[in-house]
C-alpha positions, 0 to 999 in steps of 0.5 A: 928485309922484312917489312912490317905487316902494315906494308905487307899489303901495299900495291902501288897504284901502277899495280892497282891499274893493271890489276883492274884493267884485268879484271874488267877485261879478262881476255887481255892476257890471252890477246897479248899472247896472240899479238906476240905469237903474231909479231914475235913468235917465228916458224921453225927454220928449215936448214936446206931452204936457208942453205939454198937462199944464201947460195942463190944470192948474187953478189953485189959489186963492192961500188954499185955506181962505177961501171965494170969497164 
């Protein structure tokens, strides 16, 4: 669907916001790719660390209140 050349250079005002907010603050991106690599980003996983951490769990007892007698 084609629109007409009077529609061609619409932006919503959502889309004027955030490119305005770029342009006053140019790092923005650059600080959200940080905060991601912070919170979302994880180290590779070493296989035999991960294997040693499951076989040194001790199992929990299937009701923790009763006693073993």
């Amino acid at each position: 669907m084609k629109f007409s050349k009077q529609f061609s250079l619409y932006q919503s005002e959502a889309t004027q916001f955030i490119n305005g907010l770029k342009e006053s603050n140019p790092q923005l991106e650059q600080s959200q790719r940080d905060g991601r690599a912070l919170l979302w980003d994880k180290a590779p996983i070493d296989l035999d660390s991960q294997r040693r951490i499951i076989e040194s769990k001790v199992m929990q007892q299937p009701y923790v209140y009763q006693s073993k007698n």
